[in-house]
C-alpha positions as CSV (number, residue, x, y, z in Angstrom):
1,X,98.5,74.8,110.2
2,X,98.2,77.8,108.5
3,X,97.3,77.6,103.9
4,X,100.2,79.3,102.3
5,X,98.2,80.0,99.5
6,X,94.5,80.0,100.9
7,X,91.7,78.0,99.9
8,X,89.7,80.8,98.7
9,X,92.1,81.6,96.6
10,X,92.5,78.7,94.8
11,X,95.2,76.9,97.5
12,X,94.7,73.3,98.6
13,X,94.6,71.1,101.4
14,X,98.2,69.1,100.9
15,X,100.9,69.8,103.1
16,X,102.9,71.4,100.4
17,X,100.8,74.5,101.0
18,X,100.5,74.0,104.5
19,X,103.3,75.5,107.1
20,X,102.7,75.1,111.3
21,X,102.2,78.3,112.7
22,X,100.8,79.3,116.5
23,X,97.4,81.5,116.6
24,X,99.7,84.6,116.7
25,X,101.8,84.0,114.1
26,X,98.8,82.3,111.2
27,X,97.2,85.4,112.1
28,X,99.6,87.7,111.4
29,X,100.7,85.2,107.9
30,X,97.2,85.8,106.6
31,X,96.0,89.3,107.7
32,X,97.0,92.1,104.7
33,X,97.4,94.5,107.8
34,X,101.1,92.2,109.0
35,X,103.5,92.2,106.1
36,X,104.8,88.8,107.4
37,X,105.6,86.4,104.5
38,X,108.7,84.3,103.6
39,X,111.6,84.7,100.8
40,X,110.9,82.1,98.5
41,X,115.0,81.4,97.7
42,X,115.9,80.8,101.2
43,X,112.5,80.0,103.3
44,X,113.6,82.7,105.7
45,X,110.5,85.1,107.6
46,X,110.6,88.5,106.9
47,X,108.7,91.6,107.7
48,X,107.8,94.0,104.3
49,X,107.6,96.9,106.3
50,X,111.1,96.6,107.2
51,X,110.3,96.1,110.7
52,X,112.5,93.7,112.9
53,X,111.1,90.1,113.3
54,X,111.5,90.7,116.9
55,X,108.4,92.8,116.8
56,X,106.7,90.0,116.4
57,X,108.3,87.7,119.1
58,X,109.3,85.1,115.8
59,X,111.8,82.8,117.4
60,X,113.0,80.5,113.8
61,X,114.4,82.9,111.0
62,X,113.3,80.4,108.5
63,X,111.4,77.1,107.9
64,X,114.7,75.4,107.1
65,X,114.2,73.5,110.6
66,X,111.2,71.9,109.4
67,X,110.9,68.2,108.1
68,X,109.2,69.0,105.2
69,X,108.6,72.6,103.8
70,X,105.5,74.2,101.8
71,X,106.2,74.3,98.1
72,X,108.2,76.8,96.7
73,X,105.5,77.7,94.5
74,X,103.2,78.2,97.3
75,X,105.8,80.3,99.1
76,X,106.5,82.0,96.1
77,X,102.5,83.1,95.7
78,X,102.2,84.8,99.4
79,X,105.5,86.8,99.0
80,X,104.2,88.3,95.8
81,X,100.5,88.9,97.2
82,X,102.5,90.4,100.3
83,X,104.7,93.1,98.5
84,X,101.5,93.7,96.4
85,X,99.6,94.5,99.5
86,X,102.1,97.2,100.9
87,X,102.2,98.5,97.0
């Protein structure tokens, strides 16, 4: 599972700032190169650069198929460190 919010930056290990992810895709959540992050309001994946998600080979638009969900507050975080990254 990948940290929504990392540890280093003050995240924690509960699953409310955890969200499954495969190699490929908890690499490109955490790298500041891949402007992949989530919208907070409806849990959906989106690329900042406006690039398709298809680029990516993502395969769920959004989290909503999951059981349980990271926090909003931790989703929240990464989409604004995200948009400040391709400031």
């Amino acid at each position: 599972a990948a940290h929504v919010v990392p540890v280093s930056a003050g995240g924690a290990d509960v699953p409310a700032n955890g969200i499954p992810l495969c190699p490929t895709h908890h690499l490109a959540f955490d790298s500041p190169k891949v402007p992949l992050t989530l919208e907070p309001d409806t849990m959906s994946w989106i690329l900042l650069d406006g690039q398709p998600l298809s680029s990516l080979s993502v395969t769920r638009l959004s989290l909503q198929h999951l059981s349980a969900t990271p926090s909003f507050a931790a989703i929240q975080w990464h989409f604004e460190k995200a948009k400040v990254l391709m400031d």
